[in-house]
N, C-alpha and C positions, 0 to 999 in steps of 0.2 A: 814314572812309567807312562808313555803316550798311551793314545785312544790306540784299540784295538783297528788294522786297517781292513780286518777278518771279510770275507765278504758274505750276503745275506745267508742266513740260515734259519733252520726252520722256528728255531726261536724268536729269530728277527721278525721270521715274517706271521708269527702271531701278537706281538707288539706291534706291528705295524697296522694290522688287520683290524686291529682294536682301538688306535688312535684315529685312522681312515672314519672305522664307523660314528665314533667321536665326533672330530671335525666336521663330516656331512651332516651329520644329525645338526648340529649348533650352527649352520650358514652354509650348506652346500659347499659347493665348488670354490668359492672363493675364499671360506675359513680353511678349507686343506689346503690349496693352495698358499696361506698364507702362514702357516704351521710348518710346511713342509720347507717353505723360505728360510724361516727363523729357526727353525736346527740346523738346517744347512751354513746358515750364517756363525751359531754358535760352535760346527765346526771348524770354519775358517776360521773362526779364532784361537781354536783349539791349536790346529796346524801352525799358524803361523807366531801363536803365545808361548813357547813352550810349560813357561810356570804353570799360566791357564789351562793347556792342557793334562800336565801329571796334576792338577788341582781335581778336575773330571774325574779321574781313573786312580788316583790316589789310594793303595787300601788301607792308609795307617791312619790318616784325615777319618774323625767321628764324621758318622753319619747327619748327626744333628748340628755339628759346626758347619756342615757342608751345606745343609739344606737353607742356615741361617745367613750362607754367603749368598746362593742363589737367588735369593728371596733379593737381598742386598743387591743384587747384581742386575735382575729379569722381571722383578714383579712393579709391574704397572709398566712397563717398555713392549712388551712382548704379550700375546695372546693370551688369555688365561689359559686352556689346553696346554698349548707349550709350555706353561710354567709347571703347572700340575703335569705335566708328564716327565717331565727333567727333575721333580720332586721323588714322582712314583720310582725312575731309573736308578734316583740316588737311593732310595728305600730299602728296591732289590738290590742294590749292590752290581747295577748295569752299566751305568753311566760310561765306563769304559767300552762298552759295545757301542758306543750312541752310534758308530759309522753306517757299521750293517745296518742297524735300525731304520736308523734314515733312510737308508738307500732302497733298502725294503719298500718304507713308506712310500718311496718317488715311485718305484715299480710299480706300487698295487694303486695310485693314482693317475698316472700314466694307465695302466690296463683300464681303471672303470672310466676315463675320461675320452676313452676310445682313439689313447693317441701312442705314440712311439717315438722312441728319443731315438739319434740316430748320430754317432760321432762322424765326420769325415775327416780323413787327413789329407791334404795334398802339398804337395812341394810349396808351391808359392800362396800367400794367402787370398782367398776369393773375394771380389766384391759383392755388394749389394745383389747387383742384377744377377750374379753369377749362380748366388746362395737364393734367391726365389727360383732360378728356374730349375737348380738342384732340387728344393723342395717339392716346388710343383712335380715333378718328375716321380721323384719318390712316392707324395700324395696318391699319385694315381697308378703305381705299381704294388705297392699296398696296401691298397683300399683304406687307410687310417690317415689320420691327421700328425705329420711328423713334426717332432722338435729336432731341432738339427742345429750340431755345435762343431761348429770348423774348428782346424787344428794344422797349424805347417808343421813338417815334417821334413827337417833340413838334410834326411840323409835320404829323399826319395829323388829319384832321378825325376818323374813325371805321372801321369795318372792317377787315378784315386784310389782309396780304402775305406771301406767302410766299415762302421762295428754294432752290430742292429742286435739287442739284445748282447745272447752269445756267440751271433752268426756275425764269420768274419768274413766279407766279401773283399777278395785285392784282388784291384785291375790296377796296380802299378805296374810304371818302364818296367819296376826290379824285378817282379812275380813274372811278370810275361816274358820276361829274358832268361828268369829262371828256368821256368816249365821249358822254353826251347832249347835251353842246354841240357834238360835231363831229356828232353825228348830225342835230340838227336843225340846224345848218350845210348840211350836203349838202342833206338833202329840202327843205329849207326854200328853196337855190337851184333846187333842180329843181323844182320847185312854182311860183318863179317865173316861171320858163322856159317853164312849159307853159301858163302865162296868157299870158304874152306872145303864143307863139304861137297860141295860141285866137283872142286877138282882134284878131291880123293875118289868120287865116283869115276870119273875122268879117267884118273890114273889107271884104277883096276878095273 
């Protein structure tokens, strides 16, 4: 059985809360940061291992052969936090949640780091320059320091989209050609409607 792809919940985000305080307490900024890397990483492996993944989420795999592969697998490569908390997840019996976890984790460091991730998609991929002035731009429309991850999107005709949090902002071709066909849909009935009625007034 793969990792769960669930996304955060309020379980995650007291495991998350609690690793956060962890990491900042043991090295600031730079040990969550570095915490938050290495489960992400041991994600990717997940996804892309399948074995390595149902190995994770396994319920039939002992707890204690699992912990004794881990150990095998992470200790001394990897943070000690990250190890002891991939230990605790196998404990609970979480290990399969690691995703939300994570992602938890990313949020609630992102929020105390005063910063915000921010997806864009656009048709064709951006450069360098294109992706600072994006940034910059954002920077100073929401007063926070953004991370910002391009992404093409081969079925968009043009324009951007963005995905800030859970707020989905599109100014694509598509969405703006959209809205002007449902818009001249609507007026364009109600425009009928008031001839009609004109010239039954008319009539009688």
């Amino acid at each position: 059985m793969p990792l769960t792809e669930a996304k955060p919940d309020a379980l995650s985000a007291i495991y998350a809360r609690s690793l956060y305080e962890l990491a900042a307490s043991a090295g600031g900024r730079d040990s969550v940061e570095r915490v938050v890397g290495e489960l992400e990483d041991v994600i990717e492996l997940a996804r892309s291992d399948r074995s390595f993944g149902e190995f994770l989420s396994s319920r039939v795999l002992k707890q204690s052969d699992r912990s004794r592969s881990l150990r095998a697998m992470f200790e001394g490569r990897v943070h000690e936090l990250t190890m002891k908390f991939l230990l605790v997840l196998n404990e609970k019996g979480r290990l399969g949640h690691l995703v939300p976890i994570v992602a938890s984790l990313d949020e609630t460091a992102q929020r105390e780091f005063g910063r915000v991730e921010v997806d864009i998609y656009t048709a064709d991929t951006l450069d360098a320059g294109e992706l600072e002035r994006v940034k910059a731009q954002l920077n100073a429309s929401l007063g926070r320091e953004t991370v910002v991850h391009p992404y093409t999107d081969p079925k968009m005709i043009g324009g951007v989209r963005m995905q800030i949090g859970d707020r989905l902002i599109d100014a694509s071709v598509a969405s703006r050609l959209r809205k002007m066909r449902d818009r001249l849909a609507t007026e364009g009935s109600a425009r009928l409607r008031a001839s009609i009625d004109s010239a039954i007034e008319r009539d009688l």
